[in-house]
N, C-alpha and C positions, 0 to 999 in steps of 0.2 A: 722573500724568496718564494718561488713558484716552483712547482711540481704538478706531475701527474698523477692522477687519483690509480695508481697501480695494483695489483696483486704481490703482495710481499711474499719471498720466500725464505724459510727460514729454516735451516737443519734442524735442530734444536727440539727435543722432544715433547708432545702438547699437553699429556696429561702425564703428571710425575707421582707417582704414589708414595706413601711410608707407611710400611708397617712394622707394627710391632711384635715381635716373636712372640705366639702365644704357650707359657707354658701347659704341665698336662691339667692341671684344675681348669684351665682358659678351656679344654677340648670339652670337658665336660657338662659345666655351666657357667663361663666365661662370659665375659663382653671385652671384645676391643674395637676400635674403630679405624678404618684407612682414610688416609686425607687424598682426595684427588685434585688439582690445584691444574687449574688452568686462565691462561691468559684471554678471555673471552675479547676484547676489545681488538687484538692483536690479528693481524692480517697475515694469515700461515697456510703453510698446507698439511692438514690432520696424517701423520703416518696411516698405512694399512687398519681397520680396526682389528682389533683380538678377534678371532673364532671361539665362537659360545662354545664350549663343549657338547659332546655329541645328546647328552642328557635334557639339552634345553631345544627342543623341537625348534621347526620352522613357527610353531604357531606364537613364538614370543618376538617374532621379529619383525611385528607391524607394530607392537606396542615403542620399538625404538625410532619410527617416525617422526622426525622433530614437528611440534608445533605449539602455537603461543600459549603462553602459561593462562591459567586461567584467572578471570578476573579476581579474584580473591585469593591470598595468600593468607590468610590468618591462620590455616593447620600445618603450615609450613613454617619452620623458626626460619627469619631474614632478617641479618645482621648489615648495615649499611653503614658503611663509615665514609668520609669524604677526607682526602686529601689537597690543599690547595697550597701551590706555590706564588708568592708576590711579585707583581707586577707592576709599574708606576708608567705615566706617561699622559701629556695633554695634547695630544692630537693621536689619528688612525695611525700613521708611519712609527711614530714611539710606541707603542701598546705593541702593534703590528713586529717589533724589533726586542723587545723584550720575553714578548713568548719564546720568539725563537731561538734567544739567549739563554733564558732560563728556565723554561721548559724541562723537568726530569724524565720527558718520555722521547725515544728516540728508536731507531728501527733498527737494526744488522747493518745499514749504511751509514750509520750515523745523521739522517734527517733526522729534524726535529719536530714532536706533533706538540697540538696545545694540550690534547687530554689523551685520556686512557679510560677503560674499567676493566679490572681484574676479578672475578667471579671465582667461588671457591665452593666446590661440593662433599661433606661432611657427610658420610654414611658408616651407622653402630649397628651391628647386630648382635642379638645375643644367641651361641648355638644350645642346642639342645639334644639329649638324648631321648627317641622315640622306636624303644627295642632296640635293636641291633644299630640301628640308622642314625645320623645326626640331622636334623632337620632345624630351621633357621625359625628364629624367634624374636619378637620383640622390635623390630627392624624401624631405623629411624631415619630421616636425613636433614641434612639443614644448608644453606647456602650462607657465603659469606662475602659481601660485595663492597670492592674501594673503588671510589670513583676519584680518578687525580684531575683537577681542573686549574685554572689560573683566576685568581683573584686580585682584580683591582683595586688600589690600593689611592685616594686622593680622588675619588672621582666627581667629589663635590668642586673644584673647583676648574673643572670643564665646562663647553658650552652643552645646553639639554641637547644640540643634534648628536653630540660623539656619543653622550650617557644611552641614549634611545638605540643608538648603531650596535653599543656594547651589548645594554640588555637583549636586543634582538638578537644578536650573534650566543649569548649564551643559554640563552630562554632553547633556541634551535640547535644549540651541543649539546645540552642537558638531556634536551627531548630525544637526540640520537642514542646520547648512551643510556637510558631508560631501556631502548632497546636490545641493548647489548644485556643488561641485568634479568629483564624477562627472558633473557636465552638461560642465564644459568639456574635462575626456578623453575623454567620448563626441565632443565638437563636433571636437575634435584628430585624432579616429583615421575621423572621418568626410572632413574636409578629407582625410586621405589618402588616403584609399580613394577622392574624387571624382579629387582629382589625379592618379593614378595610372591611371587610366582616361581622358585626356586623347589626344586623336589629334592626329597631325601636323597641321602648321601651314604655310601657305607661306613665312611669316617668324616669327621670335622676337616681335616685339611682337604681334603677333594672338595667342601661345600666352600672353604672359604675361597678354595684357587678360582672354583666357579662362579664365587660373587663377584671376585675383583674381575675377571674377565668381563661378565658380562655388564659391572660397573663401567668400567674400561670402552666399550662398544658403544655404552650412550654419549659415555663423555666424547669419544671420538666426531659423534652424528653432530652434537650443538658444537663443538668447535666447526664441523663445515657449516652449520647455519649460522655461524657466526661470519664467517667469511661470506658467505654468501650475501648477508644481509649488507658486509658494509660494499659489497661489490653494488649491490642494487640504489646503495642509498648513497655513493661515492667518499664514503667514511664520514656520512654525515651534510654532504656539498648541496644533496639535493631539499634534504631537509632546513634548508638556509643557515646551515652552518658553515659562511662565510665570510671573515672578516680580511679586509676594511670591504666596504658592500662595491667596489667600482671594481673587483675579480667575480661579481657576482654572473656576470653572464659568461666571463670568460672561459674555456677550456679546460686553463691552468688556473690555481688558486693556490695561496697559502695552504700549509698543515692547518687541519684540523685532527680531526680524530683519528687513532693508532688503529 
C-alpha cells in the first residue's frame, strides 16, 4: 500500500499531565513529580503553547529554542525500552504485507506505519520555604523512551539479497527514530534548564502552576521539532527508510515511520 509522506492532523491533546494533589506537609518540604507524556514520533499539530507567567521574563524564552541534545547523556537518567511485533515472510511482497497487517501503530485514519517512538519527560521538584517565599529545590528530570519496531522472524532461511534489503531498511528506521529520541533528551534537559531558572514565589502553588506552565511551553517546542524533523526527513523516506527498495525513487512509498 502506497501513501503520501503527509502532515497528520490530529485533535487530540500533545502533552497530557498528571498530578498529584500535594497536601499541606507537600507545600512545605514536599516532593511530587508531574508526568508529561508525549508522542514524539507522531505527526501532529502542537496546540497554542501555555503563556509563562508574567514572573518569568522574556529573558527565559531563548533558553526554550529546540536544539540537538548534546553528545553525552550520562547526567541525564534515559530509560530505553524497545517494543517489537512479529513478522514472517520469504520474499519483499510478504514482509512488505505483514507489517501492514500487523503493525500496532496506525494514524487517526487508520494507515498503518511499521514503527513509532514514544518519548516521555519525568520532572521532580522538591519546594522549599525561603522567608516568606517558596522557591524550587532539588529539581530533576528524566526521559523515558519506547521505540515500537517489527521484527523478523525466520530470516535464516531467505536468499542473503532480501536479508541485506531488510538490514538496510532497518539499519535506516532505527537511525530515523534515534532522531525522534534525541528530540525528547533535548526536551528533558530543556525542562531543566527552564525549571532551574524559576524565582520565588509567594506560595508553593503559584511556583508549582509556574513550573507545569513553563514545563508545558518546552514540551510544546520539541513536539513542533518533532514534526518538523519528520517533515524534512519524510518520516524517515529520506533517510533510506524504504522498503521493498523498487519505491525507493518513487514519490509514493510504503509506511514507515509514524
Amino acid at each position: 500500500m502506497l501513501r503520501r509522506f503527509a502532515l497528520l492532523f490530529l485533535s487530540t491533546l500533545i502533552a497530557v499531565s498528571f498530578v498529584r494533589v500535594p497536601s499541606f506537609s507537600d507545600w512545605l518540604s514536599g516532593s511530587w513529580f508531574t508526568l508529561f507524556r508525549t508522542s514524539s514520533a507522531l505527526a501532529t499539530i502542537s496546540p497554542p503553547p501555555a503563556v509563562l507567567p508574567s514572573s518569568l521574563t522574556d529573558s527565559l524564552l531563548p533558553s526554550l529554542s529546540p536544539s540537538p541534545a548534546p553528545s553525552s547523556e550520562s547526567h541525564l537518567p534515559v530509560d530505553i525500552r524497545y517494543h517489537f511485533y512479529p513478522i514472517a515472510g520469504t520474499t519483499a511482497a510478504e514482509l512488505r504485507s505483514q507489517m501492514l497487517r500487523r503493525s500496532p501503530v496506525s494514524d487517526a485514519e487508520g494507515r498503518s506505519f511499521d514503527a513509532l517512538t514514544n518519548w516521555n519527560v519525568q520532572w521532580n521538584i522538591r519546594f522549599a520555604r525561603n522567608g516568606k517565599n517558596c522557591v524550587a529545590r532539588s529539581i530533576s528530570t528524566q526521559v523515558d523512551v519506547v521505540f515500537t519496531l517489527p521484527r523478523w522472524k525466520g530470516s535464516h532461511y531467505v536468499s542473503s539479497g532480501l536479508r541485506t534489503e531488510w538490514n538496510h531498511y532497518m539499519t535506516a528506521l532505527q537511525l530515523h527514530e534515534e532522531g525522534h529520541k534525541k528530540n525528547g533528551v533535548a526536551a528533558a534537559q530543556s525542562v531543566l534548564q527552564v525549571l532551574r531558572q524559576l524565582p520565588e514565589y509567594p506560595n508553593c502553588r503559584e511556583l508549582e502552576k509556574a513550573a507545569k506552565e513553563a514545563a508545558d511551553q518546552v514540551i510544546a517546542v520539541y513536539n513542533r521539532q518533532d514534526i518538523a524533523y519528520d517533515r524534512a526527513t519524510g518520516h524517515g523516506r529520506t533517510q533510506g527508510a524504504v522498503f521493498p527498495l523498487i519505491h525507493a525513487d518513487a514519490q509514493t512509498a510504503p509506511n514507515a515511520s509514524l
